[in-house]
C-alpha positions in Angstrom: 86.6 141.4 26.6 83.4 141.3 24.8 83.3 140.0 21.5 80.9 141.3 18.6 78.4 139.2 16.6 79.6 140.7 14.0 83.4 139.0 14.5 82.3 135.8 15.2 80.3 135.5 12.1 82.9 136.7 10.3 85.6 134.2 12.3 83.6 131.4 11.5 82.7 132.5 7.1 86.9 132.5 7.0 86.9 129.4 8.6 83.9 127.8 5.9 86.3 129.5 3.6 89.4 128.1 3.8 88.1 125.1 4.0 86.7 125.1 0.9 89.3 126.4 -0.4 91.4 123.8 0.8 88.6 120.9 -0.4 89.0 122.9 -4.1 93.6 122.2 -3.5 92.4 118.8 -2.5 90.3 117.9 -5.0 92.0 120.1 -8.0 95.7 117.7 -6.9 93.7 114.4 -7.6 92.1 115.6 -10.7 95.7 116.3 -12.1 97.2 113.3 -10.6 94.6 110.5 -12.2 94.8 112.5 -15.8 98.4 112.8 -15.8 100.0 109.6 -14.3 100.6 107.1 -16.9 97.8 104.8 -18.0 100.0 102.0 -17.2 100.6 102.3 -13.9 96.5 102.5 -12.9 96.0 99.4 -14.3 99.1 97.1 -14.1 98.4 95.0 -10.4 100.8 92.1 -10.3 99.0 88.7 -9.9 101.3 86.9 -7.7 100.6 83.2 -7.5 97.3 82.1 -9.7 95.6 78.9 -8.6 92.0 77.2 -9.3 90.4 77.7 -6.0 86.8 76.2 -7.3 85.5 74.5 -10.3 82.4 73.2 -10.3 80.1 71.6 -13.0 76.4 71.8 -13.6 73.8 71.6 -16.4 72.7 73.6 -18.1 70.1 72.8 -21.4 69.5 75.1 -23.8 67.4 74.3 -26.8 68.8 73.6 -30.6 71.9 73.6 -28.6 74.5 70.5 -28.6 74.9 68.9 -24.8 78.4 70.2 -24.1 80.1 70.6 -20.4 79.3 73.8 -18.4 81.6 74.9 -15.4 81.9 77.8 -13.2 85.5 78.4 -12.0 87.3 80.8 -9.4 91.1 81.1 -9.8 92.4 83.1 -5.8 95.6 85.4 -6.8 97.9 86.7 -4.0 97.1 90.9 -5.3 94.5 90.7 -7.9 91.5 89.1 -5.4 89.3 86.8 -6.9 88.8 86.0 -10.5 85.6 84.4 -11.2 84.8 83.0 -15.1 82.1 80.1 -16.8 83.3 78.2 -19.1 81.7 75.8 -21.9 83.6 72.8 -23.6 82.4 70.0 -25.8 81.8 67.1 -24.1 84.9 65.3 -25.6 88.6 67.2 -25.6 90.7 66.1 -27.8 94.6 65.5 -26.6 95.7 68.4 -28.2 93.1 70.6 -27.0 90.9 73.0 -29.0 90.5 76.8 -29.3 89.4 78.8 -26.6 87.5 82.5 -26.7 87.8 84.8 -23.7 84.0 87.0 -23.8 84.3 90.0 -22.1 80.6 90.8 -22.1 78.2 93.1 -20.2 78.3 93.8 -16.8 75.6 91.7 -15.9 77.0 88.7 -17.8 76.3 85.1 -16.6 76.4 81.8 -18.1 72.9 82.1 -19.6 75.0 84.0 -22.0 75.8 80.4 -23.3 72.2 80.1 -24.8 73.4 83.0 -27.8 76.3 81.4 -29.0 74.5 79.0 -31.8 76.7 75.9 -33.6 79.2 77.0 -30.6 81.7 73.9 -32.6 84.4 72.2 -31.5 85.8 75.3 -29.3 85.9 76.5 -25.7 84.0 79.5 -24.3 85.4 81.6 -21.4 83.2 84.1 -20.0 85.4 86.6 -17.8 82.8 87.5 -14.6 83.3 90.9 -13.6 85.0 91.8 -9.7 81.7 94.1 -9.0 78.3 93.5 -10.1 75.2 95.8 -9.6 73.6 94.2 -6.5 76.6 95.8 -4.7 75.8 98.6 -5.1 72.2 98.0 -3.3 74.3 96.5 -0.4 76.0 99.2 0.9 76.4 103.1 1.1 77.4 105.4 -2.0 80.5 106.9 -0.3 81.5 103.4 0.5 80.7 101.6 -3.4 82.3 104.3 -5.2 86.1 103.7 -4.2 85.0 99.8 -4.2 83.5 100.5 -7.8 86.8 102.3 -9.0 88.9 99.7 -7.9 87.5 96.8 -9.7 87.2 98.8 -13.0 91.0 99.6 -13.0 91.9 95.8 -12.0 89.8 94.1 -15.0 92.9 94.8 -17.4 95.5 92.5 -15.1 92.7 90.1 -14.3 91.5 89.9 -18.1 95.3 88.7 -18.8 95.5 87.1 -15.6 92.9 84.6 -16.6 94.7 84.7 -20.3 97.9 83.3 -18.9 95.9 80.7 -17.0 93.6 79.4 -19.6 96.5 79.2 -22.0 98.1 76.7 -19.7 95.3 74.3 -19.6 95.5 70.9 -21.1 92.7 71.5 -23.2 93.5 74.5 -24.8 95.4 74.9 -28.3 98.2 76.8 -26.8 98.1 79.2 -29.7 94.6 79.7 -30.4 93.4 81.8 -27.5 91.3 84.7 -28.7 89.8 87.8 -26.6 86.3 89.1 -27.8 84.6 91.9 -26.1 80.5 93.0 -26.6 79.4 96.0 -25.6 80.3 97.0 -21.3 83.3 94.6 -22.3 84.7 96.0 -25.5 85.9 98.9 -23.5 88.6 97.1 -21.8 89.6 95.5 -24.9 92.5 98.5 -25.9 93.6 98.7 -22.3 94.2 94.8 -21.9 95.9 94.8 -25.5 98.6 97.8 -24.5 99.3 95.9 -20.8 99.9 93.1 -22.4 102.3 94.7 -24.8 103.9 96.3 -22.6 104.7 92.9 -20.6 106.1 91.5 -24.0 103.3 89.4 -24.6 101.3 89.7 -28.1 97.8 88.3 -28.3 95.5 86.9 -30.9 93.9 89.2 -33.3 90.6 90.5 -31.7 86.6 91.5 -31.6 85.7 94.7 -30.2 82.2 95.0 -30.8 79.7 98.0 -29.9 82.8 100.0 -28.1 83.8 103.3 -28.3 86.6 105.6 -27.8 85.5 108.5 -25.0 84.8 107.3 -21.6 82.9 110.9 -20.8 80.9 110.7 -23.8 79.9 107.4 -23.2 79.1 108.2 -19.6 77.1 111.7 -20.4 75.3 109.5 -23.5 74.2 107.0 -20.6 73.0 109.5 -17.7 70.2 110.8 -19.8 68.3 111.3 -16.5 70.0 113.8 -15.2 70.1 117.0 -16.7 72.8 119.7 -17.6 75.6 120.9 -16.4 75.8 118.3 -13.8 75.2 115.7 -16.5 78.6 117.1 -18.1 80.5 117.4 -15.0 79.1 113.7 -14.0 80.3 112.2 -16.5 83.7 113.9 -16.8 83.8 113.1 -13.3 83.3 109.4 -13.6 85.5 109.3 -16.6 88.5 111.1 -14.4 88.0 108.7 -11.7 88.9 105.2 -14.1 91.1 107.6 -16.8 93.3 104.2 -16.6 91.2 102.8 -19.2 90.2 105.5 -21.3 90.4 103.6 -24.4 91.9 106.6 -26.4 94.6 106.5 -24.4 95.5 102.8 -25.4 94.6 102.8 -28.8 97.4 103.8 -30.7 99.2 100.7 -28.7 97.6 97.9 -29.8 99.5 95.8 -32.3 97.3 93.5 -33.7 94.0 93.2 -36.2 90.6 93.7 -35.0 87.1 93.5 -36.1 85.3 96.4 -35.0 81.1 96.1 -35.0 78.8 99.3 -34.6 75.2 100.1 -35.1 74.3 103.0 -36.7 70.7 103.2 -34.7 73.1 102.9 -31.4 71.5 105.1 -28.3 74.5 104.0 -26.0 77.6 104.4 -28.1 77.3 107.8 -29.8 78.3 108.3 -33.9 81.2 110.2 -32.2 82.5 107.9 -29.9 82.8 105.1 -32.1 84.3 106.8 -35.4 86.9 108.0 -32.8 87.9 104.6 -32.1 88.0 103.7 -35.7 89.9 106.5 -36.2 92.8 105.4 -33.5 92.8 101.4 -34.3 96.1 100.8 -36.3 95.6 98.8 -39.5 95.2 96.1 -40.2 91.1 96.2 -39.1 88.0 94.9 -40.3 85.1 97.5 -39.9 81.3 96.2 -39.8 78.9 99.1 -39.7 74.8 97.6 -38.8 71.8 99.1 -39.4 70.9 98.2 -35.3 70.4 99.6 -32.5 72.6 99.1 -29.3 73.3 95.0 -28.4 71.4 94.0 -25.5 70.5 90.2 -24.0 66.9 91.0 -24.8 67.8 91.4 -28.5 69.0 88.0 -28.9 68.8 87.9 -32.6 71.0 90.8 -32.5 73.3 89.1 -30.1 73.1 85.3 -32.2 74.0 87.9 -35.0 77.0 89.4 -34.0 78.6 86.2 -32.3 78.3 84.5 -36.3 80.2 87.8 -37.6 83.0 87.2 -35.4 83.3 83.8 -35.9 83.0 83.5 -39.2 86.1 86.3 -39.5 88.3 84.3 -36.5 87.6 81.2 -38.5 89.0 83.1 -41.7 92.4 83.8 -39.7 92.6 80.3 -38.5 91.7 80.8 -34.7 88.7 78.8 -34.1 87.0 75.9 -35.7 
């Protein structure tokens, strides 16, 4: 039996069809899924056991700057991966140890960083590495880095405390004086890490959430000024779907603490929007700093020096640092 051109083109558009169609079910289940599940459960990974895997010291000299101790430390969990961080310490510990900040800064963060905390005192710095860096992305294929990327955004919450829990058993920390601060790429974590660790019956310090805002979309779309509507909107809504664990308006209302909230008003990064909305959401009590600056960036050091006094000077007002 012959069969007409005119059936097998139409054999094989039904076939195209219904598997688009089944690409759209697909693809329409996972959207629901991620924006439905509860925010908990995409970002609470279990640590397992937590041990110091590497420490090593080196020197770094940075001028007007005190000599203090410089390290670079990986703590190996059984479910978590790696969790790398640099830490700076005065040269001399006292027995009873001294206060320690946890920096959750940009995503490119390194211990240069060190170089922008002026009169850094007799206190500890931690600076929480992130599990993917750019460079990655260079290495391998899109379709492979995306998942990767994904991952290691929805883990930073239960490393952030994972690394919390650690530094507060150290012998030279003040057991009670361990404070998170986040700047910027870091401040967005801040609400998630807050409501995790609530919800393990653990309360932290107060806080700095600095150059953050609420709306993960917005703040994606504000970024991806490259690319031009309406795949701008549906990129960025997109990428917000795909790490919805840590939309920070979903933890906000959680967080049980005070906080110092820093914006700039001549912010290109954060939108007027996105940052007002997470004012809005913060319980009381919170200390609001609104600057006449643009977005916070290492090669605005100023800037940087400037916001680092601001939140010490208010953690040294509620007794957390020296």
């Amino acid at each position: 039996m012959k069969i007409s051109p005119f059936t097998i083109v139409k054999a094989v558009l039904i076939g195209l069809l219904s598997i688009f169609l089944i690409l759209i079910l697909v693809f329409g289940s996972w959207v629901l899924w991620e924006r439905n599940r509860d925010e908990l459960a995409a970002i609470d990974f279990y640590s397992g056991k937590v041990e110091l895997s590497h420490d090593t010291t080196y020197n770094l000299s940075f001028e007007d700057l005190p000599e203090r101790t410089y390290r670079h430390i990986t703590l190996t969990t059984e479910y978590q991966g790696n969790i790398e961080a640099f830490i700076s310490e005065p040269k001399v510990i006292p027995e009873e140890g001294l206060p320690v900040v946890i920096i959750m800064g940009g995503l490119e963060i390194d211990a240069d960083i060190f170089r922008l905390i002026p009169n850094p005192g007799e206190n500890i710095y931690v600076i929480f590495k992130y599990p993917y860096t750019p460079e990655y992305w260079y290495e391998g294929a899109p379709v492979v880095e995306v998942p990767i990327i994904r991952k290691s955004v929805l883990s930073v919450p239960s490393q952030a405390l994972s690394l919390h829990e650690w530094v507060s058993k150290q012998s030279w920390t003040q057991k009670e004086h361990v404070t998170f601060a986040g700047y910027s790429f870091g401040a967005m974590f801040l609400p998630a890490i807050y409501h995790l660790a609530g919800s393990r019956d653990k309360v932290l310090n107060p806080g700095v959430i600095a150059y953050a805002g609420a709306d993960i979309s917005d703040l994606l779309f504000t970024n991806m000024d490259k690319i031009n509507s309406p795949w701008r909107s549906f990129g960025a809504w997109l990428g917000e779907t795909a790490i919805y664990g840590i939309e920070p308006a979903r933890h906000l209302p959680y967080m049980n603490n005070e906080f110092l909230l820093i914006n700039g008003t001549r912010d290109h990064q954060i939108s007027t929007y996105s940052w007002e909305k997470l004012h809005r959401m913060i319980p009381q009590p919170k200390t609001i700093v609104i600057l006449d600056e643009g977005h916070m960036h290492p090669r605005k050091p100023e800037l940087t020096k400037k916001l680092v006094k601001i939140s010490r000077e208010w953690l040294q007002e509620r007794g957390l640092v020296n």
